[in-house]
PyMOL CGO cylinders between C-alpha atoms (Angstrom):
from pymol import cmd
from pymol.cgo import CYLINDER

trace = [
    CYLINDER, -3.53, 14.93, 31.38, 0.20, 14.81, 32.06, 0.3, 1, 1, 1, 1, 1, 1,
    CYLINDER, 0.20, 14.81, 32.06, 3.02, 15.05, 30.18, 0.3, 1, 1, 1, 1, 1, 1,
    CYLINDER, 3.02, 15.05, 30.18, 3.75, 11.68, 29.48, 0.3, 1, 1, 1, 1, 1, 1,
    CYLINDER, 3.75, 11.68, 29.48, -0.02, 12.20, 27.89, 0.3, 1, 1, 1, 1, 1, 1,
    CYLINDER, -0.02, 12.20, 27.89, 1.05, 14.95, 25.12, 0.3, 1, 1, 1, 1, 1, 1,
    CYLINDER, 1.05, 14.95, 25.12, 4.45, 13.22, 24.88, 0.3, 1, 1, 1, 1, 1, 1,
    CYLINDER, 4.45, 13.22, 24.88, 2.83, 9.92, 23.87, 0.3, 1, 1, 1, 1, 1, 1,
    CYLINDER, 2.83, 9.92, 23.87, -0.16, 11.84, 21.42, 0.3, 1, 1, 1, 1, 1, 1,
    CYLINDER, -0.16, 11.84, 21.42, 2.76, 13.64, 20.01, 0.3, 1, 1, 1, 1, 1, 1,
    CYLINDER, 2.76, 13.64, 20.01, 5.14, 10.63, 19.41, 0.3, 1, 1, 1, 1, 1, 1,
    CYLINDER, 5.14, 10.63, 19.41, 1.49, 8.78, 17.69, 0.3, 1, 1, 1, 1, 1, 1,
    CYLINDER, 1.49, 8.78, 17.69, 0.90, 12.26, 15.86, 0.3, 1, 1, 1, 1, 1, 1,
    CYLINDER, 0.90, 12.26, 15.86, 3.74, 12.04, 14.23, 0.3, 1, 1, 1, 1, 1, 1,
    CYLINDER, 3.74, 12.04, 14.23, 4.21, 8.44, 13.36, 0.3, 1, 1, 1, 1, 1, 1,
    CYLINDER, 4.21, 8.44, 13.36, 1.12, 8.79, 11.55, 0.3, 1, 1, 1, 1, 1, 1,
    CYLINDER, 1.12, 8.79, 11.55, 2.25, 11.93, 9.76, 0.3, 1, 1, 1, 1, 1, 1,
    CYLINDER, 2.25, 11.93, 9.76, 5.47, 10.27, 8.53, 0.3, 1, 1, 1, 1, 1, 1,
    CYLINDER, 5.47, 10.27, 8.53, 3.54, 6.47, 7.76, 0.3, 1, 1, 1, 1, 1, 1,
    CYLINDER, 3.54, 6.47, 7.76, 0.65, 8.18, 6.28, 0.3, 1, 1, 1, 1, 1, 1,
    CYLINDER, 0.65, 8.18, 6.28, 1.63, 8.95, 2.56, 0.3, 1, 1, 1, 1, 1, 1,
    CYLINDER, 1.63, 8.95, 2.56, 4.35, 5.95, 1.83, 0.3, 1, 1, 1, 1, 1, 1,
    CYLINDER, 4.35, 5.95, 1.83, 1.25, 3.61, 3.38, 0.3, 1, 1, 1, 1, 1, 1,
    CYLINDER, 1.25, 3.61, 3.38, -0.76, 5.04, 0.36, 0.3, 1, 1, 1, 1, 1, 1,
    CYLINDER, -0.76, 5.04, 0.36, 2.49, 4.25, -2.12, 0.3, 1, 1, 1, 1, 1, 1,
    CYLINDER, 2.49, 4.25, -2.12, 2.65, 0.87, -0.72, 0.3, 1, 1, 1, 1, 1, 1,
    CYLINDER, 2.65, 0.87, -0.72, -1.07, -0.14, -1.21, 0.3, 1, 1, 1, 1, 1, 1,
    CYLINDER, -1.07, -0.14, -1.21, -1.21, 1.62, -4.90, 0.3, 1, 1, 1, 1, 1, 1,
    CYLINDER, -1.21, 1.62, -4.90, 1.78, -0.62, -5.50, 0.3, 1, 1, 1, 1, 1, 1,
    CYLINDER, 1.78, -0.62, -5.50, -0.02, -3.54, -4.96, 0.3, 1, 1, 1, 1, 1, 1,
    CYLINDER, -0.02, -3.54, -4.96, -2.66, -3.03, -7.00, 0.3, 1, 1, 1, 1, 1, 1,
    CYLINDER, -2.66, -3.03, -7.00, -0.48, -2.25, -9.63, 0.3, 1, 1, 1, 1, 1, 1,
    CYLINDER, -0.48, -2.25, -9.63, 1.08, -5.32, -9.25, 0.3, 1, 1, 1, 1, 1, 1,
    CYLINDER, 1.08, -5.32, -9.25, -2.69, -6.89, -9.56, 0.3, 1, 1, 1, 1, 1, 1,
    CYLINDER, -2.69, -6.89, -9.56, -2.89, -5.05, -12.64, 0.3, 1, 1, 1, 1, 1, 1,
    CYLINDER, -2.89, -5.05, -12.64, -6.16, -3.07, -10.74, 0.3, 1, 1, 1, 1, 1, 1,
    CYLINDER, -6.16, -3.07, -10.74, -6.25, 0.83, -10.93, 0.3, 1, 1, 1, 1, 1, 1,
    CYLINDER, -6.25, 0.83, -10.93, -4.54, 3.12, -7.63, 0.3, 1, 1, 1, 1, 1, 1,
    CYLINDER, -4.54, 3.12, -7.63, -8.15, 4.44, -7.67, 0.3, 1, 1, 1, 1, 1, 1,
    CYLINDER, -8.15, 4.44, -7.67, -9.47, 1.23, -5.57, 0.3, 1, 1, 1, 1, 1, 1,
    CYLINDER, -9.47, 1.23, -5.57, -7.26, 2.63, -2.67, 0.3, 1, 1, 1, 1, 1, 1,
    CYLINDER, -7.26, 2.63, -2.67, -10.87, 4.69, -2.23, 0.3, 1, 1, 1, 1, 1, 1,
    CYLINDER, -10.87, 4.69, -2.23, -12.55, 1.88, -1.13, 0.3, 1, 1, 1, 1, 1, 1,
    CYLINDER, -12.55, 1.88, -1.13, -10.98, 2.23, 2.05, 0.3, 1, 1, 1, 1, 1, 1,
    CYLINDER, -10.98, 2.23, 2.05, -13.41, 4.74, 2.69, 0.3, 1, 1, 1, 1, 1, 1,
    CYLINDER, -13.41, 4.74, 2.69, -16.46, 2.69, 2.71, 0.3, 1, 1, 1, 1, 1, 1,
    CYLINDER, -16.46, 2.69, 2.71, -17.48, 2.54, 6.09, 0.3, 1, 1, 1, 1, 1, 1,
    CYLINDER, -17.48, 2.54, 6.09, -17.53, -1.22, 8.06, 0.3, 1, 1, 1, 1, 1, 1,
    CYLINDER, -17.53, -1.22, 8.06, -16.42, -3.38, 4.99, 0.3, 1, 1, 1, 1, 1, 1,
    CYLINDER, -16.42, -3.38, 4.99, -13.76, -1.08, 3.06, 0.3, 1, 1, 1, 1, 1, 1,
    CYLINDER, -13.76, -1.08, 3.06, -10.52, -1.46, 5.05, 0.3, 1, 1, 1, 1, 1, 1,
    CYLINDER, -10.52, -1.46, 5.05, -11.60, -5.68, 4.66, 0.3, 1, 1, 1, 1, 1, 1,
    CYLINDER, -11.60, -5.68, 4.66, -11.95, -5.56, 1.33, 0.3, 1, 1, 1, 1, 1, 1,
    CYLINDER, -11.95, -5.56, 1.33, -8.68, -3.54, 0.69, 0.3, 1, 1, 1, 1, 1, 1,
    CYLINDER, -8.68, -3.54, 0.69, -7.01, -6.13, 2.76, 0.3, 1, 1, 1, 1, 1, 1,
    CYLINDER, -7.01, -6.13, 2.76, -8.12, -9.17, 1.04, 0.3, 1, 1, 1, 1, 1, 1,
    CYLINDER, -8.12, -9.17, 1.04, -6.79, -7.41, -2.16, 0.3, 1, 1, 1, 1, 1, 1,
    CYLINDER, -6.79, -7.41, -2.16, -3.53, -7.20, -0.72, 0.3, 1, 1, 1, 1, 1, 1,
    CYLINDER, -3.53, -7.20, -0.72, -3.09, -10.51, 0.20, 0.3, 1, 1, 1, 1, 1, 1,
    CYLINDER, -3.09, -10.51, 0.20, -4.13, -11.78, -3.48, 0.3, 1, 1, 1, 1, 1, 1,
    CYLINDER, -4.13, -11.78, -3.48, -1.14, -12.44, -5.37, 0.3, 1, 1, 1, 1, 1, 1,
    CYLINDER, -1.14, -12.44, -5.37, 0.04, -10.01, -8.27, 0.3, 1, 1, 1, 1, 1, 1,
    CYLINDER, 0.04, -10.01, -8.27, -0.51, -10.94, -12.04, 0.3, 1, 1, 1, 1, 1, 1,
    CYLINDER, -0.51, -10.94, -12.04, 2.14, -13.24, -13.34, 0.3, 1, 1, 1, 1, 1, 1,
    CYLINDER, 2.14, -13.24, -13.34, 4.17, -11.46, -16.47, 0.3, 1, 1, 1, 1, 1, 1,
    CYLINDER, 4.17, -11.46, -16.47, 4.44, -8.49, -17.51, 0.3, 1, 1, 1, 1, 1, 1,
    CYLINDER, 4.44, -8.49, -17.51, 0.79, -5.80, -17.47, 0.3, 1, 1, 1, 1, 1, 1,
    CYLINDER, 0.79, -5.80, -17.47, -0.12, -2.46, -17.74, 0.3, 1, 1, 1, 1, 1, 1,
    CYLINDER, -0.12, -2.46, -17.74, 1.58, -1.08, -14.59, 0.3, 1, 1, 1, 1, 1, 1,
    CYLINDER, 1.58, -1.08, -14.59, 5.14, -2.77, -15.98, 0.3, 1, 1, 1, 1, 1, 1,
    CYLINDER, 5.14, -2.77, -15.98, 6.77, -6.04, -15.63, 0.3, 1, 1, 1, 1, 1, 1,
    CYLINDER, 6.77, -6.04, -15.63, 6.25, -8.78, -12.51, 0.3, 1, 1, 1, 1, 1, 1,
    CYLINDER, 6.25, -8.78, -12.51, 7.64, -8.13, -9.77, 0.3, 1, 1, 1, 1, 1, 1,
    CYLINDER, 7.64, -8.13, -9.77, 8.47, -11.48, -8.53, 0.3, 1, 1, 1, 1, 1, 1,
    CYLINDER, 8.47, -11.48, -8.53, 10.19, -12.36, -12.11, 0.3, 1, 1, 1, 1, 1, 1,
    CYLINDER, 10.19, -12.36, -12.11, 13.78, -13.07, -11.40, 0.3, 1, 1, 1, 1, 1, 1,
    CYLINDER, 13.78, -13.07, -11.40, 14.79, -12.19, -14.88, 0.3, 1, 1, 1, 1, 1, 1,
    CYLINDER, 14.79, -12.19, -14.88, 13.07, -8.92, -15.17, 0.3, 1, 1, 1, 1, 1, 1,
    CYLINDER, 13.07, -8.92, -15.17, 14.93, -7.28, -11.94, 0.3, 1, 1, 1, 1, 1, 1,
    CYLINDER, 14.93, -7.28, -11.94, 17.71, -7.27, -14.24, 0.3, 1, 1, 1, 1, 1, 1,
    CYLINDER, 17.71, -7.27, -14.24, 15.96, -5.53, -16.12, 0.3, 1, 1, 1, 1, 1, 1,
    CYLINDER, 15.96, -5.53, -16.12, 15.14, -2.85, -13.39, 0.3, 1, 1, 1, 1, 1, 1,
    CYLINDER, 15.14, -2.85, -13.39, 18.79, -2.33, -12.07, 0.3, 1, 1, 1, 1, 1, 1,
    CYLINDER, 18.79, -2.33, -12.07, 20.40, -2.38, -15.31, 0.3, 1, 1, 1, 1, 1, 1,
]
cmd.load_cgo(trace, "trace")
């Protein structure tokens, strides 16, 4: 391999390093908002049908007022709330 080779693994290397962790934040987040545990981000691991599942949650819409997790975030009235 070249060095446009290791250039390119290293430039994917570290995208993934960087994307990696606020990915996890992101998908927690959502299932927050769906009033579901951060734990379910596990089922990711379940080979051939986990990473479907997972996605299928995130396209669900959240819970509508305020749950466990804290208020809705698509509730115009309580991002005043939040910035105040």
């Amino acid at each position: 391999p070249g060095i446009i080779f290791w250039l390119s693994l290293g430039a994917v290397v570290l995208f993934w390093l960087v994307s990696f962790i606020p990915g996890i934040a992101v998908t927690v987040r959502r299932f927050h908002d769906q009033d579901l545990s951060g734990w379910m981000y596990l089922l990711n691991f379940i080979p051939s049908i986990g990473g479907l599942v997972v996605f299928v949650f995130m396209c669900l819409d959240g819970t509508r007022g305020i749950n466990r997790f804290g208020p809705d975030s698509k509730d115009p009235a309580a991002e005043a709330d939040i910035f105040a």
